[in-house]
C-alpha positions, 0 to 999 in steps of 0.5 A, a space after each residue: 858708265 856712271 863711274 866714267 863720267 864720276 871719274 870725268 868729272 872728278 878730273 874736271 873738278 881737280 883740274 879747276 882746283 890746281 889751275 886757281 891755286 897755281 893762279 894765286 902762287 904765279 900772281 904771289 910771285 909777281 908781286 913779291 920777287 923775293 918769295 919766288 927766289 926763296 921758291 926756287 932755290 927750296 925746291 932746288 936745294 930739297 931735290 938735290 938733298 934728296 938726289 944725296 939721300 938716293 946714292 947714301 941709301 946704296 949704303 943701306 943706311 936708314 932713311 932719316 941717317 941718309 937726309 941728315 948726312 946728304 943736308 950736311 954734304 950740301 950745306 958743307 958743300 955750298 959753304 965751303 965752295 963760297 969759301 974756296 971759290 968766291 975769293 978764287 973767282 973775285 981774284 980771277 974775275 979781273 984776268 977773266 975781263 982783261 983777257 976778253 977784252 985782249 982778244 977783242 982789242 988784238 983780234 985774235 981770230 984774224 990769224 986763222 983767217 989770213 988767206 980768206 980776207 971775205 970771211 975774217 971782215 964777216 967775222 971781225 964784224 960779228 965780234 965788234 958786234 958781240 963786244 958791246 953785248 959781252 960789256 953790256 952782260 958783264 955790267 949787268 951782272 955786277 950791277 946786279 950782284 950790287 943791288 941784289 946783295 941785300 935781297 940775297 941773304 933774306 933768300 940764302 936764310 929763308 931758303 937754308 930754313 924752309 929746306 931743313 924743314 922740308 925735308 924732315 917734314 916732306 910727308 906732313 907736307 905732302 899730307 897738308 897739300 891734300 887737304 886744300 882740296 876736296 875729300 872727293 878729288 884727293 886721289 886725283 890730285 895726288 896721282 898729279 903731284 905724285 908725278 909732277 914730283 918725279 918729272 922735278 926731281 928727275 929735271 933736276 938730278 940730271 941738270 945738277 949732275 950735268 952742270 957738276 960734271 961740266 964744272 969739274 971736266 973744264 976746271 981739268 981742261 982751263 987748269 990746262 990751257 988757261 991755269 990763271 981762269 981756271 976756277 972762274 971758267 969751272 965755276 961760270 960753266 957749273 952756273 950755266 949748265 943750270 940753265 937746261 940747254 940755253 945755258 951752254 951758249 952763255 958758257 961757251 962764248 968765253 971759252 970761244 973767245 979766250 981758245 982763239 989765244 991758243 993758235 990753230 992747234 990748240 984751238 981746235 982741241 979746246 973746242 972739240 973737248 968741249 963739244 965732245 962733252 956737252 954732246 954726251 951730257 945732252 943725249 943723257 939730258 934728253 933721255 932722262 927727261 923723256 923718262 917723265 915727260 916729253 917735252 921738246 928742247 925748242 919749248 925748252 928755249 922758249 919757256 926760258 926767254 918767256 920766263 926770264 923777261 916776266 921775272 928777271 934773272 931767277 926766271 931763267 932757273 924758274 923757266 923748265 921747271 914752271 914748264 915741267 908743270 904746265 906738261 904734267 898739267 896738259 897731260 893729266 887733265 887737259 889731254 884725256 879730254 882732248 883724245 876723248 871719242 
């Protein structure tokens, strides 16, 4: 009975620990928008790393050899995908607007709608109504590349720079984290983080996987049916399939859009393709994460609006995995009290 209660209240004490520290790093991130980007895109970067690491380990090779070739695989990776992508996109960014705003000025989608004139009037109003909010995106994300290009090369070289460190010096850290709290509920703080880790790192293996699966099967699919976009559309899917489930919507508008140019049949191949694909990439996604934490797409949905309003842009990658936090939270300290007899 005495240990129960000692375990009780040793719970209790850890939860009030973990809550005022998260307090203090939300309230950091409010202030400083900066040091949240460099939050996000470390523990990003570090996951992925140590996603490299797991597959080099198949070759049997020791464990610092794996760290050191998976950092130079993502680092050669994302330097030479800025190389190579970054022109491409920049070049096909212009063919990318002209044709959407094509399909909007010749209304495409009234060929497929001939013999049902109530239903091309409904749909030709929900496109008048969407054009604005496509311009109004598109405006957006240019105004906001402009004047965040500064910011982001503090965060590109804080970021580069607290993930090599962190990855070579992941259980120094791990042993520091632990002396913020008492000697008496390190056990427990420990058994949360132990897994918080694996619920991140799991959220992020297969969220990474999923948007670099995405990006190449439509780079394959756009090369063939729009080969002057294909490297702008392959890279527009991979940036959105990181945003867990919202993200496919943003991705498939222009992929809408630009298969109403197509004709009927291939119109409906285009869009069968990709409903075929995001519909196994989300069965895998689902079970995956349930491998974790249970937690509910629509609380998915929910958390990326909520997070995206309160911290802009970086909120929308911030948004599941400061949920991922809450849930292992609930489940580690708050739960056992509430099923309590």
């Amino acid at each position: 009975m005495v240990r129960f209660f000692k375990t009780e209240e040793s719970r209790r004490t850890a939860a009030i620990y973990v809550g005022i520290y998260f307090l203090i790093l939300m309230t950091v991130f409010l202030l400083f928008k900066t040091v949240l980007n460099i939050f996000v895109f470390t523990l990003i970067s570090v996951l992925i790393i140590n996603l490299i690491a797991k597959f080099l380990r198949i070759f049997k090779l020791k464990y610092k050899i794996a760290l050191i070739l998976s950092m130079l695989i993502y680092f050669f990776i994302i330097i030479y995908g800025m190389i190579l992508i970054v022109p491409a996109a920049t070049e096909q960014l212009g063919n990318f607007i002209k044709t959407i705003n094509k399909v909007f000025e010749t209304k495409a989608w009234e060929g497929y709608f001939q013999n049902n004139p109530n239903l091309s009037e409904g749909v030709t109003a929900l496109m008048q109504w969407l054009q604005p909010k496509f311009n109004d995106l598109t405006n957006y994300i240019i105004d906001y590349v402009a004047k965040g290009t500064p910011t982001f090369f503090i965060t590109v070289f804080y970021t580069v720079l607290l993930t090599i460190y962190l990855v070579f010096y992941s259980s120094w850290l791990g042993k520091s984290v632990l002396n913020l709290f008492p000697v008496s509920i390190r056990s427990d703080i420990e058994t949360f983080l132990n897994k918080l880790y694996l619920a991140l790192s799991g959220f992020v293996d297969v969220v990474f996987i999923n948007a670099l699966i995405t990006a190449v099967l439509f780079y394959i699919i756009s090369n063939f049916y729009f080969p002057n976009i294909a490297v702008i559309l392959s890279f527009w899917a991979g940036v959105t399939n990181l945003i867990p489930i919202i993200g496919v919507i943003f991705e498939y508008i222009p992929v809408f859009l630009f298969s109403l140019t197509l004709g009927l049949k291939g119109f409906i191949i285009v869009n069968l393709l990709v409903l075929s694909i995001h519909l196994g990439l989300f069965v895998v996604f689902v079970n995956v994460m349930k491998l974790h934490l249970s937690i509910n797409p629509v609380l998915m949905i929910i958390s990326v609006i909520i997070v995206s309003q309160i911290f802009g842009m970086v909120g929308i990658f911030f948004a599941v995995p400061l949920l991922i936090f809450i849930a292992a939270y609930w489940d580690e300290f708050v739960k056992p009290s509430f099923e309590k007899h």
